[in-house]
VOBAGU-673802 format. One record per atom (N, C-alpha, C): residue in one letter; atom name; x, y, z. Coordinates in steps of 0.02 Angstrom, whole numbers. Layout:
NODE keza lumse   east  north     up
NODE    a    CA      X      Y      Z
...
***
This chain:
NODE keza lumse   east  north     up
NODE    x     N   5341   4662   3447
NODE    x    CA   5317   4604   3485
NODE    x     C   5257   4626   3526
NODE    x     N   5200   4616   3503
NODE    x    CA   5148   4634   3543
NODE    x     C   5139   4578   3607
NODE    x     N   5090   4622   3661
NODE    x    CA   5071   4555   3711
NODE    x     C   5004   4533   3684
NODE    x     N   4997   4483   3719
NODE    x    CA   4940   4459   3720
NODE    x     C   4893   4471   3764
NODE    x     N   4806   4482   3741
NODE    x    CA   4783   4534   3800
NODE    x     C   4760   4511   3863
NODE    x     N   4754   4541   3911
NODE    x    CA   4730   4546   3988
NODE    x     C   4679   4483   4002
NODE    x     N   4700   4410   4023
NODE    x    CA   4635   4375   4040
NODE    x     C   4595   4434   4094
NODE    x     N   4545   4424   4096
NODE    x    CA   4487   4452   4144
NODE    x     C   4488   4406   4208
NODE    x     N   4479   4421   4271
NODE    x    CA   4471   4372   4296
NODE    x     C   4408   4384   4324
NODE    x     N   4373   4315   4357
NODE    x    CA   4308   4325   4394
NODE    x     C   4295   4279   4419
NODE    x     N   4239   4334   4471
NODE    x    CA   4247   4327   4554
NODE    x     C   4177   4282   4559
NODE    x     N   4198   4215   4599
NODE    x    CA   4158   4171   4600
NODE    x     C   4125   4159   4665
NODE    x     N   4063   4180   4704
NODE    x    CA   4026   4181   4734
NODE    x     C   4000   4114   4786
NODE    x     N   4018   4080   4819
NODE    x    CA   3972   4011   4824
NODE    x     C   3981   4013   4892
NODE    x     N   3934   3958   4927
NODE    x    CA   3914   3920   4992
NODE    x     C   3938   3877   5011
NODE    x     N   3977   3870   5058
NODE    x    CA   4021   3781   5068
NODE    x     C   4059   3737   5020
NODE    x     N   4050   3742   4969
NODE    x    CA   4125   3706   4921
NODE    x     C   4094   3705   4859
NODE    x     N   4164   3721   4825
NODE    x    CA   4110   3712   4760
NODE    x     C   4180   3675   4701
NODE    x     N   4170   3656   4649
NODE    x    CA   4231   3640   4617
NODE    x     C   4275   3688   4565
NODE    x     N   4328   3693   4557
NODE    x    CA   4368   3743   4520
NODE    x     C   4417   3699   4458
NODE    x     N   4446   3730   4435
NODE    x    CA   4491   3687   4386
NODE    x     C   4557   3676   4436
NODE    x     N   4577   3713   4517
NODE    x    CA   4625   3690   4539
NODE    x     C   4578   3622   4606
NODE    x     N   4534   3608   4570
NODE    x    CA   4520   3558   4630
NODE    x     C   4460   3588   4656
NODE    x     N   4429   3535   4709
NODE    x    CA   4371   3593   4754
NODE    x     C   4388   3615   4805
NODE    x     N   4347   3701   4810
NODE    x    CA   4383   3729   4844
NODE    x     C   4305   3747   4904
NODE    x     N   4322   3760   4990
NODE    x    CA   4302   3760   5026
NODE    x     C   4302   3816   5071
NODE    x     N   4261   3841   5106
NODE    x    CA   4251   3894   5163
NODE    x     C   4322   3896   5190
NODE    x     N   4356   3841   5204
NODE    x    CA   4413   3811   5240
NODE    x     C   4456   3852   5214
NODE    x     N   4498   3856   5163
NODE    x    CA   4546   3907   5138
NODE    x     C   4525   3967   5105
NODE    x     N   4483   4003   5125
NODE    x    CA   4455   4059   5140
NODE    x     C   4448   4085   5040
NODE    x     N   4448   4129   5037
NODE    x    CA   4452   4183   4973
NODE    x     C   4550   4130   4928
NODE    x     N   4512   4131   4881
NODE    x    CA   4531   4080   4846
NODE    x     C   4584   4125   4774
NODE    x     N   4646   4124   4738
NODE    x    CA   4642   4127   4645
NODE    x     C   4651   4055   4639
NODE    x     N   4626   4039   4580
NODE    x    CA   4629   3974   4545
NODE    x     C   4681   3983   4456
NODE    x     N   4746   3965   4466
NODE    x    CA   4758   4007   4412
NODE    x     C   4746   3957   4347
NODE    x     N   4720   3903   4356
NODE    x    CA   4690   3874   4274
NODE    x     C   4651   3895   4256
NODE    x     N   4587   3929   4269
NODE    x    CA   4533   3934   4290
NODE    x     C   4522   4021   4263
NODE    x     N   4566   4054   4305
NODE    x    CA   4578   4143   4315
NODE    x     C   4512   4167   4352
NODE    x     N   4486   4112   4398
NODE    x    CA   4434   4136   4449
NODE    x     C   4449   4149   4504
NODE    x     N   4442   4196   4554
NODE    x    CA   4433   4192   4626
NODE    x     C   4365   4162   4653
NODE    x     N   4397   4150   4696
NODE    x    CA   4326   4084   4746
NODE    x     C   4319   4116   4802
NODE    x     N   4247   4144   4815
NODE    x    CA   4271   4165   4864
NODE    x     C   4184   4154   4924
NODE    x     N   4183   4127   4977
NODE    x    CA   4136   4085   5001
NODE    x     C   4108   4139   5053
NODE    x     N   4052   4139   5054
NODE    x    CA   3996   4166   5093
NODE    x     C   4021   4155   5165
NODE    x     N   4026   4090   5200
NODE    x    CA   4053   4064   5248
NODE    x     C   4132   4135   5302
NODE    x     N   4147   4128   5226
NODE    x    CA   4221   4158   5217
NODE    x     C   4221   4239   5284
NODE    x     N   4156   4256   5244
NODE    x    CA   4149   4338   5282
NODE    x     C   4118   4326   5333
NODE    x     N   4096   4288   5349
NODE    x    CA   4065   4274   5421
NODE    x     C   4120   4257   5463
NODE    x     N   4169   4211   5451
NODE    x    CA   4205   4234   5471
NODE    x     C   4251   4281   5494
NODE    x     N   4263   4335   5451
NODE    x    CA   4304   4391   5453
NODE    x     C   4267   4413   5517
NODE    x     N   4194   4411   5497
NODE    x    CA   4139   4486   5563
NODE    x     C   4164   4433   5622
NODE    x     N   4195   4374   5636
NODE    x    CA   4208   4356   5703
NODE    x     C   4291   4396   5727
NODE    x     N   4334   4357   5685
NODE    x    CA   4392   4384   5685
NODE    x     C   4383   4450   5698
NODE    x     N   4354   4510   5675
NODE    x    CA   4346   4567   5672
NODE    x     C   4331   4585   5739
NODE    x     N   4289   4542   5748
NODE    x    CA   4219   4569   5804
NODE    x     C   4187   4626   5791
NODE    x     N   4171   4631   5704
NODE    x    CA   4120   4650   5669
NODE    x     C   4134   4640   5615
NODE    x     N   4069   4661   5580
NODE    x    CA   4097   4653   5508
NODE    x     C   4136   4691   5491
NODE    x     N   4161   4649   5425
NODE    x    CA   4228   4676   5408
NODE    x     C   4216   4755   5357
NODE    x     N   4254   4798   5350
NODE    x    CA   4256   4859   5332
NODE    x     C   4245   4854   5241
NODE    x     N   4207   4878   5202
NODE    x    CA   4212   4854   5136
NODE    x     C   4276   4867   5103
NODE    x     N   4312   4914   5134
NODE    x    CA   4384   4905   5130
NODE    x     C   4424   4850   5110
NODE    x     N   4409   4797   5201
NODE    x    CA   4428   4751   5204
NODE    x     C   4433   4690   5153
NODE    x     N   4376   4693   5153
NODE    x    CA   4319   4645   5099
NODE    x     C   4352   4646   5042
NODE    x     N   4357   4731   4988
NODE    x    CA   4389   4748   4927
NODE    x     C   4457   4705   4943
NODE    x     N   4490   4734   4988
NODE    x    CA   4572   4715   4994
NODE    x     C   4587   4642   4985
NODE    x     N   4526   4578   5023
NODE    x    CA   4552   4499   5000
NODE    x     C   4532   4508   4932
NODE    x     N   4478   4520   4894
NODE    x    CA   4466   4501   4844
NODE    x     C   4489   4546   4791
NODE    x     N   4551   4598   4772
NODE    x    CA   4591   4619   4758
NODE    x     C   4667   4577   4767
NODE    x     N   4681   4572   4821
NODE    x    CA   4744   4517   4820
NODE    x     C   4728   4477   4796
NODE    x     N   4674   4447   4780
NODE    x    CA   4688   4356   4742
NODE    x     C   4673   4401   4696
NODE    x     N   4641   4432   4657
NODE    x    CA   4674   4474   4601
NODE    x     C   4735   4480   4564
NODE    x     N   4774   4494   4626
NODE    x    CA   4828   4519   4622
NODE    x     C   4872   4465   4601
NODE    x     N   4843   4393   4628
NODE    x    CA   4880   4323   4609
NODE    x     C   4870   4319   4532
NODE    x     N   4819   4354   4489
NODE    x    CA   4787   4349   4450
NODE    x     C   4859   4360   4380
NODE    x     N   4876   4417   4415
NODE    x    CA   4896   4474   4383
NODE    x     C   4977   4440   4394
NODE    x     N   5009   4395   4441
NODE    x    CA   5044   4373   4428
NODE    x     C   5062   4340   4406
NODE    x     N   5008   4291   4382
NODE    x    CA   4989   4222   4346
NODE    x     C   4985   4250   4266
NODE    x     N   4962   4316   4253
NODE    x    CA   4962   4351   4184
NODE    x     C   5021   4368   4159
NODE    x     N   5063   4400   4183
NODE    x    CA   5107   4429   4189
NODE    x     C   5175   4370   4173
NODE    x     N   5152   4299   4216
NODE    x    CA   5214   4256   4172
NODE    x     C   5273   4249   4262
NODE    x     N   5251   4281   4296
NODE    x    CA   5282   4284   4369
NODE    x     C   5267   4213   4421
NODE    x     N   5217   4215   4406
NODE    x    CA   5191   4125   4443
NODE    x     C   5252   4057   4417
NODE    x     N   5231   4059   4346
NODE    x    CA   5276   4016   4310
NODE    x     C   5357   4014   4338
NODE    x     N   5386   4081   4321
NODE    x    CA   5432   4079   4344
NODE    x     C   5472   4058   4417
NODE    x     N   5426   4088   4453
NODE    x    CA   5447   4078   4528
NODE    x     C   5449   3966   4557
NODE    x     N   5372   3983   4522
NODE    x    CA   5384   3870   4511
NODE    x     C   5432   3862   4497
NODE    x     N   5435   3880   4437
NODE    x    CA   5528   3842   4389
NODE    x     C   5585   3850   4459
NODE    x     N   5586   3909   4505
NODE    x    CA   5639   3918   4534
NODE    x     C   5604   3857   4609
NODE    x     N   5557   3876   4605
NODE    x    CA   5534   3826   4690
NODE    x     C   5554   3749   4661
NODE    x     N   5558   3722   4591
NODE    x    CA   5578   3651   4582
NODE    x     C   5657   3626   4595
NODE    x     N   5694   3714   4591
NODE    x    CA   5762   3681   4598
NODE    x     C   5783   3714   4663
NODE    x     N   5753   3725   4722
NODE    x    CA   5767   3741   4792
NODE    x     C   5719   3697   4837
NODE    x     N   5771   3701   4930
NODE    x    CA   5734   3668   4963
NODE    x     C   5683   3694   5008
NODE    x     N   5665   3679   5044
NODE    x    CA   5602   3705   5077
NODE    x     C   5587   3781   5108
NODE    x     N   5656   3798   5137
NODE    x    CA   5683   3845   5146
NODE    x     C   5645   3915   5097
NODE    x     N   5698   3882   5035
NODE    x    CA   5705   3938   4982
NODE    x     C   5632   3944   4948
NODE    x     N   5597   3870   4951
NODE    x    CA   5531   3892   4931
NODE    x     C   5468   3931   4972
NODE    x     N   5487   3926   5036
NODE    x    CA   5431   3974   5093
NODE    x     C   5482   4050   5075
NODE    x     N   5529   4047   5060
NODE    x    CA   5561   4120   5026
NODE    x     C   5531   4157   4986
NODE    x     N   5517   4121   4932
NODE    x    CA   5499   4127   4861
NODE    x     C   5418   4148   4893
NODE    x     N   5374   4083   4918
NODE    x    CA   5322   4108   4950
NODE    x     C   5294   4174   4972
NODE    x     N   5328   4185   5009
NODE    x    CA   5337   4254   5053
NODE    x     C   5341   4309   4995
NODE    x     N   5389   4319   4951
NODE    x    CA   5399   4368   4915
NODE    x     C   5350   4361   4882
NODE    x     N   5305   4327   4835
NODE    x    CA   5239   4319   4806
NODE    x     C   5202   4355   4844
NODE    x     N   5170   4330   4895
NODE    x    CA   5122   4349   4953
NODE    x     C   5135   4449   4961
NODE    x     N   5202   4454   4952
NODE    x    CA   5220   4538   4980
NODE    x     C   5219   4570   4914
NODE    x     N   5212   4523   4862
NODE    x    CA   5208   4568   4797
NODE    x     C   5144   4574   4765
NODE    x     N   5088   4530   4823
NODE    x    CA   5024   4528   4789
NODE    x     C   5015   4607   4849
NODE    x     N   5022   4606   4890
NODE    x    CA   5009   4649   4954
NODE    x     C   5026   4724   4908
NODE    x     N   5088   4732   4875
NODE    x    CA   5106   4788   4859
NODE    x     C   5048   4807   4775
NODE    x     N   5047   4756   4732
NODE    x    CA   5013   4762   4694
NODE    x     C   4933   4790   4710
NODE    x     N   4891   4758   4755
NODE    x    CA   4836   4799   4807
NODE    x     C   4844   4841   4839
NODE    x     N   4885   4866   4853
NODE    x    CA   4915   4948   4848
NODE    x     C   4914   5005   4806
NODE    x     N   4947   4981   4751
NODE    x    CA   4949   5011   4683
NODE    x     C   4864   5004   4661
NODE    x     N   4812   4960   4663
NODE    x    CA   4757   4953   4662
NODE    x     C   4738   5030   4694
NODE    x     N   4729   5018   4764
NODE    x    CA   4709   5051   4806
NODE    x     C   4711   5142   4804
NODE    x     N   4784   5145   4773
NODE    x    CA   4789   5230   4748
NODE    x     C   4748   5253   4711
NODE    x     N   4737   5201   4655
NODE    x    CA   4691   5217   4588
NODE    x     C   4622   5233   4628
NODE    x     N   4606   5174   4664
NODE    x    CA   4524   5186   4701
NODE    x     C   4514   5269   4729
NODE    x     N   4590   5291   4767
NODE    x    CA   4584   5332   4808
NODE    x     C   4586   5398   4764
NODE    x     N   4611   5387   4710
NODE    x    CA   4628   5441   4662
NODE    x     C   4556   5450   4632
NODE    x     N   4510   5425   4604
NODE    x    CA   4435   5411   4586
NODE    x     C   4405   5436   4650
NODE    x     N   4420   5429   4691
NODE    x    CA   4368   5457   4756
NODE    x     C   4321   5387   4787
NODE    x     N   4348   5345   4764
NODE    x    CA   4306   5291   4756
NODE    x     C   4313   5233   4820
NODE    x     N   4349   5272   4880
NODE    x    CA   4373   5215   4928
NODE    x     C   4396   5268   4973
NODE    x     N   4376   5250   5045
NODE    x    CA   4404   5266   5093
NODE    x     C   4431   5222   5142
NODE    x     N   4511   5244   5170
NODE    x    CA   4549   5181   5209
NODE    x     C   4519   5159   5257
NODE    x     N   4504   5204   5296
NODE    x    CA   4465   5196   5376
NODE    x     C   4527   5175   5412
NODE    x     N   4513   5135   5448
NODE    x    CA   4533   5074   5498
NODE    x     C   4568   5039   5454
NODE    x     N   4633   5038   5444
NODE    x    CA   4642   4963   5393
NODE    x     C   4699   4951   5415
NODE    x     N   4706   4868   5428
NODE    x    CA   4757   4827   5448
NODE    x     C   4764   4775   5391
NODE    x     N   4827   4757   5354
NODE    x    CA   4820   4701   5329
NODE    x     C   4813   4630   5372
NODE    x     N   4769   4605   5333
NODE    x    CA   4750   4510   5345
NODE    x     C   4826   4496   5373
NODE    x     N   4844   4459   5430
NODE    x    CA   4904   4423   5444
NODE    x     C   4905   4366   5479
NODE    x     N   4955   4294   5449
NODE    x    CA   4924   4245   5478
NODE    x     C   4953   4257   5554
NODE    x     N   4918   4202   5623
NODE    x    CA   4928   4242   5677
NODE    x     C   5002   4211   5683
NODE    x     N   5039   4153   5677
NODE    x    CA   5105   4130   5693
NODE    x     C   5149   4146   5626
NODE    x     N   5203   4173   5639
NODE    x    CA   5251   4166   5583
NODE    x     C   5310   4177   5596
NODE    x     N   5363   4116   5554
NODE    x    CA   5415   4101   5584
NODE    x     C   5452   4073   5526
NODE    x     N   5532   4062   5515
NODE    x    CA   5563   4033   5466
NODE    x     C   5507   3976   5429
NODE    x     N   5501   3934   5479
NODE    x    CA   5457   3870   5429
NODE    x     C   5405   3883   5380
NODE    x     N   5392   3943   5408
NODE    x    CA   5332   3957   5358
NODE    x     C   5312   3982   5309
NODE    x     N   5278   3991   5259
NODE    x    CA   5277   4019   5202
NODE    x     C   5245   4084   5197
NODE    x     N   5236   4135   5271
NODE    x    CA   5186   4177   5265
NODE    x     C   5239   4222   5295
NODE    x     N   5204   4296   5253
NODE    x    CA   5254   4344   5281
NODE    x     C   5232   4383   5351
NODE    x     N   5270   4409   5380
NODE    x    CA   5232   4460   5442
NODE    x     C   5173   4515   5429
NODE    x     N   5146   4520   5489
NODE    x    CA   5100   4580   5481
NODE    x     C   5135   4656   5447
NODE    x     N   5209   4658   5501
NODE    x    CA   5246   4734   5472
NODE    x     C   5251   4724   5383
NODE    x     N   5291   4683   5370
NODE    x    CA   5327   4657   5297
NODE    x     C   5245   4680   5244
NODE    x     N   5203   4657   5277
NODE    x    CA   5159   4650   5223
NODE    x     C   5131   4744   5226
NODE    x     N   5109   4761   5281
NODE    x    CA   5111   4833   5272
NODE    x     C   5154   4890   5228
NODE    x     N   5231   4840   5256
NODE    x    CA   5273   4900   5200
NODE    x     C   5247   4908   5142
NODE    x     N   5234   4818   5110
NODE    x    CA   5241   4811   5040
NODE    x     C   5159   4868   5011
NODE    x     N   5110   4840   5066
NODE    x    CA   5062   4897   5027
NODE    x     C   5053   4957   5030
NODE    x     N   5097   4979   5079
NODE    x    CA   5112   5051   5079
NODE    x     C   5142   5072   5024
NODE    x     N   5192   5028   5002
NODE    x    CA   5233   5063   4954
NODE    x     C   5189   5048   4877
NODE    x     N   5153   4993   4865
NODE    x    CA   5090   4994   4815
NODE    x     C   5069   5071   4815
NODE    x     N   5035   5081   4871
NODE    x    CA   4987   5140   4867
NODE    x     C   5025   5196   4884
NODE    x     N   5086   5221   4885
NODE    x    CA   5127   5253   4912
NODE    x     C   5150   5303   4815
NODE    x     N   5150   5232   4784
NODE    x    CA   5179   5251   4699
NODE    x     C   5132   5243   4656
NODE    x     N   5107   5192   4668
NODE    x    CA   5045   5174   4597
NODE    x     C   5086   5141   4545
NODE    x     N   5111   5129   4573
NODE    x    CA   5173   5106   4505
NODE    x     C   5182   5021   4516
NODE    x     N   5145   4972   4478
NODE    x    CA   5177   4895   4491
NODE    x     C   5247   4893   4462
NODE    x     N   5262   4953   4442
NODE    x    CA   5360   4915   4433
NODE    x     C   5383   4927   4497
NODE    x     N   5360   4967   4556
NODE    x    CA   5389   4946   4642
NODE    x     C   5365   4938   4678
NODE    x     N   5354   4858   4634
NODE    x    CA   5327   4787   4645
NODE    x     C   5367   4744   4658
NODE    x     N   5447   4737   4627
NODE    x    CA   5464   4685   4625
NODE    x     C   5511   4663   4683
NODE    x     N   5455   4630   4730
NODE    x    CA   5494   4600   4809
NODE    x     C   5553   4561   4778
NODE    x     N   5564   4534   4721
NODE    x    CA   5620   4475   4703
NODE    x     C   5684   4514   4679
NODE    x     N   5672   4593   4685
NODE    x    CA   5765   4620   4669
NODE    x     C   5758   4658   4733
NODE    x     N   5680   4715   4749
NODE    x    CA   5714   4757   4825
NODE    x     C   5729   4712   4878
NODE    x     N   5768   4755   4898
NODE    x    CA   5800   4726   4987
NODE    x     C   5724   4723   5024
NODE    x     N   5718   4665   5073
NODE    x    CA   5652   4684   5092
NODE    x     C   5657   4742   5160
NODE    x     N   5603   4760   5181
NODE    x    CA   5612   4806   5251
NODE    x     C   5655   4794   5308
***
């Protein structure tokens, strides 16, 4: 049973909004995957922001790390993991789907990890300063994981190199 090979994905460049196959997408929801499409969107606007948030610009680190995680959405959307997790968010309630959420989000985090070894193994990246992106409130209602949660997960990415400990949906989380 062979697979079928690797869509490519690519990284789409633009100014204030532009349209995608998931709709148009805007400065507003920052660095973008589009999985009809297999583009990331990712807006000029976007990093100007970061150098505020930052209160500088952001580290090319930084920079690599969003546009590697929507990658990483890429790679779950390849992989047949997107699909699945829908099928399960249609038969749970809100709850179980900011669940499901969350574990996505910590498995894109750990997958840019596993990224990140390879860079570091090439010589090709230095960490510096690095904090993962975290939204600033988070709480049951929400679909976003913590600042700690998301660190574990890319620690342990870049910790193995290995996307099989990847899968937030069997480990216990931290």
């Amino acid at each position: 049973m062979g697979h079928s090979p690797y869509p490519q994905p690519t990284v789409v460049i633009y100014s204030g909004k532009t349209g995608s196959a998931c709709g148009l997408v805007s400065a507003a929801v920052g660095p973008r995957y589009c999985p009809a499409d297999h583009k990331v969107y990712l807006d000029t606007a976007s990093l100007s922001e970061l150098s505020r948030r930052f209160g500088a610009p952001p580290s090319d680190f930084t920079l690599a790390y969003l546009i590697v995680y929507e990658v990483s959405r890429h790679v779950q959307t390849a992989l047949g993991t997107m699909s699945k997790i829908d099928e399960q968010m249609r038969q749970t309630d809100a709850r179980g789907r900011n669940a499901l959420s969350v574990r996505l989000e910590l498995q894109a985090d750990c997958y840019t990890g596993v990224w990140t070894y390879f860079m570091q193994k090439r010589h090709r990246l230095e960490l510096g300063d690095f904090k993962v992106p975290a939204p600033q409130a988070v709480d049951e209602s929400t679909p976003y994981a913590d600042g700690a949660k998301r660190l574990w997960w890319f620690k342990r990415g870049l910790a193995a190199g290995d996307p099989q400990q990847c899968d937030t949906f069997v480990v216990a989380k931290p």
